[in-house]
C-alpha atoms as a printed R data frame, in Angstrom:
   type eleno elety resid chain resno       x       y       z
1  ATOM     1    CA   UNK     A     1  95.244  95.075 142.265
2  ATOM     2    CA   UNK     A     2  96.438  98.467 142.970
3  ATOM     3    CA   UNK     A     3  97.705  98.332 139.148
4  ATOM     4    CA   UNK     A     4  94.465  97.469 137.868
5  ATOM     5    CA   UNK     A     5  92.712  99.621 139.618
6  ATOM     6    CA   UNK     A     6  95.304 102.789 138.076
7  ATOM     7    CA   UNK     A     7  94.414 101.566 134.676
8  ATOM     8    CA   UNK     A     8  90.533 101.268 135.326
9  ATOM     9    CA   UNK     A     9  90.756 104.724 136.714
10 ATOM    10    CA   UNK     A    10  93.153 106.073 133.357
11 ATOM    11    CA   UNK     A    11  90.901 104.209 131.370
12 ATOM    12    CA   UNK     A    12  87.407 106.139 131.952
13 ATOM    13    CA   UNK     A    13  88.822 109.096 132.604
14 ATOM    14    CA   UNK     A    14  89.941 109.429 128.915
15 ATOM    15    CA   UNK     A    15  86.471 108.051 127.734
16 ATOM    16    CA   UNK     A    16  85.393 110.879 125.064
17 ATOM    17    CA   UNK     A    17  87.093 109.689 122.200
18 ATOM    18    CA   UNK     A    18  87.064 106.737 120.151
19 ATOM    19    CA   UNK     A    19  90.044 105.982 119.375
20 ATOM    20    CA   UNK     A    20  93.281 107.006 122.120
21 ATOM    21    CA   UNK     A    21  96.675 106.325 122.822
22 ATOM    22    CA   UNK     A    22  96.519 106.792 126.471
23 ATOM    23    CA   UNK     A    23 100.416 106.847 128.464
24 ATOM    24    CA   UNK     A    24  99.872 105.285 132.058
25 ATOM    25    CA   UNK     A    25 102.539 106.737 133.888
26 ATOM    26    CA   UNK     A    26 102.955 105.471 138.112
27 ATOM    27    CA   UNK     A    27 106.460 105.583 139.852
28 ATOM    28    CA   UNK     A    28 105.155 103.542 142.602
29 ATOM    29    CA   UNK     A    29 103.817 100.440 140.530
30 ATOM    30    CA   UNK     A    30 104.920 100.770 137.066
31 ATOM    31    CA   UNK     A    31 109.319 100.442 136.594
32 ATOM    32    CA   UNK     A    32 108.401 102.734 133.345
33 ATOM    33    CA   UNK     A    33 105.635 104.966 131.037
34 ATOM    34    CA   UNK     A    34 103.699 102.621 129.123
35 ATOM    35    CA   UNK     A    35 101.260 103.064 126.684
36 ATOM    36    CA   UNK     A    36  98.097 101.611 125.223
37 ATOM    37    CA   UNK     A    37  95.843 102.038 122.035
38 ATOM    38    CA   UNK     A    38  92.145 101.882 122.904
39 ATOM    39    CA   UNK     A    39  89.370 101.678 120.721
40 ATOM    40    CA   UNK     A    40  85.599 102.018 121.877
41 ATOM    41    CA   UNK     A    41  82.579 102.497 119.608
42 ATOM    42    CA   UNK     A    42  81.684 105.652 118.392
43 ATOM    43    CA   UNK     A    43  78.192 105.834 120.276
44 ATOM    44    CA   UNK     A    44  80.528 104.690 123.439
45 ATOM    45    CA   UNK     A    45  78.011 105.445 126.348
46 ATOM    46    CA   UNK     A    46  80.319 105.384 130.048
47 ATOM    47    CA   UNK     A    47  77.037 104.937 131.636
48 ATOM    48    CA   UNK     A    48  76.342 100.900 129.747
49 ATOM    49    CA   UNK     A    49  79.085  98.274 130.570
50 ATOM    50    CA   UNK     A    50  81.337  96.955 127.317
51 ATOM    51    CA   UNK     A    51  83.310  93.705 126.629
52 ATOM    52    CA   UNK     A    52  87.062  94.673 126.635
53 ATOM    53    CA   UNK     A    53  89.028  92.752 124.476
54 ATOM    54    CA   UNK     A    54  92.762  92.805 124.799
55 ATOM    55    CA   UNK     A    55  94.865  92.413 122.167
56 ATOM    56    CA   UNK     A    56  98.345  91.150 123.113
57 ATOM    57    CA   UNK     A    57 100.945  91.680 120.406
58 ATOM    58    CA   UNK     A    58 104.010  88.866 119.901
59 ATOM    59    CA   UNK     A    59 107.685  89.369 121.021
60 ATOM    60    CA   UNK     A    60 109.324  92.269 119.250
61 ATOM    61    CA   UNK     A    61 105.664  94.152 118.428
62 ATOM    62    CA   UNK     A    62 104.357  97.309 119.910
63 ATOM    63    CA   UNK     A    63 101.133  98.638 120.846
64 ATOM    64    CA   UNK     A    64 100.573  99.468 117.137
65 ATOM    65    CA   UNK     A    65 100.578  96.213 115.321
66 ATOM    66    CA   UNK     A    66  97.162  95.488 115.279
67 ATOM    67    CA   UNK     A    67  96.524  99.470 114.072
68 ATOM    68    CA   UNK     A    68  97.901  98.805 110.718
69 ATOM    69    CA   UNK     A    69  95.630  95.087 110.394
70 ATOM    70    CA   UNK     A    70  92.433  96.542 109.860
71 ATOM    71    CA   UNK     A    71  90.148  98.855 110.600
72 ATOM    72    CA   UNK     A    72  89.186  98.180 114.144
73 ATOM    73    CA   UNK     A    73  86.686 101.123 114.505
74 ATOM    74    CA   UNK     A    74  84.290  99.348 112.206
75 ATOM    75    CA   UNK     A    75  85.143  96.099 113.722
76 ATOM    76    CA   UNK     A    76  84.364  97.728 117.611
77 ATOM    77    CA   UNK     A    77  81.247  99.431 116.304
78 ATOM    78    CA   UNK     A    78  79.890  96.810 114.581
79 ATOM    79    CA   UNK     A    79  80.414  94.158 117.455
80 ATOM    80    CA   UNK     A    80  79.966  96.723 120.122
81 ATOM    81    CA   UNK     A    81  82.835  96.324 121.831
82 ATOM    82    CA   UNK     A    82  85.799  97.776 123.591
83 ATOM    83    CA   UNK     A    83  89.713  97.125 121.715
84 ATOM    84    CA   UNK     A    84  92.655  97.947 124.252
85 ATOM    85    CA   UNK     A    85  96.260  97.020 122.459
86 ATOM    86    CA   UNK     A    86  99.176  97.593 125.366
87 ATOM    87    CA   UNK     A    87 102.499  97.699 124.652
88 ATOM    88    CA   UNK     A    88 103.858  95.992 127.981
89 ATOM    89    CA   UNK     A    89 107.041  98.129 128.294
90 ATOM    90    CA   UNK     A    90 108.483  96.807 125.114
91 ATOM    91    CA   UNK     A    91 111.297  98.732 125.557
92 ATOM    92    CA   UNK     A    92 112.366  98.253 129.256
């Protein structure tokens, strides 16, 4: 929870752009840096609530892969929605 809770916090408090790589960095919970790709609509209002959708990349891919598939600006404006690609300590 305490985990979660680090990421929520990282997440809004990098909420004026839309598009971020954001590195989540804890000694006490996380074994290394890891990163994540986020991707919020361009009128991205902290004050309304957003669907997240997390995009979870195969063995062997990064943070990145779904970057280079489209572009997921237009996709998260369109639909309103909030893209967050991790890379789950791919190399650890």
């Amino acid at each position: 929870m305490k985990q979660l809770s680090i990421f929520i916090l990282l997440f809004f408090a990098f909420s004026l752009f839309a598009q971020e790589e954001i590195i989540i960095s804890s000694p006490r919970y996380l074994k290394a840096n890891d990163t994540v790709w986020v991707v919020k609509p361009t009128d991205y209002d902290a004050s309304k609530s957003y669907p997240i959708v997390y995009m979870l990349h195969g063995h062997g891919g990064d943070y990145k892969n779904y970057l280079s598939g489209g572009n997921f600006q237009d996709i998260a404006d369109k639909y309103g929605f909030i893209l967050v690609t991790p890379d789950g300590f791919k190399d650890c």
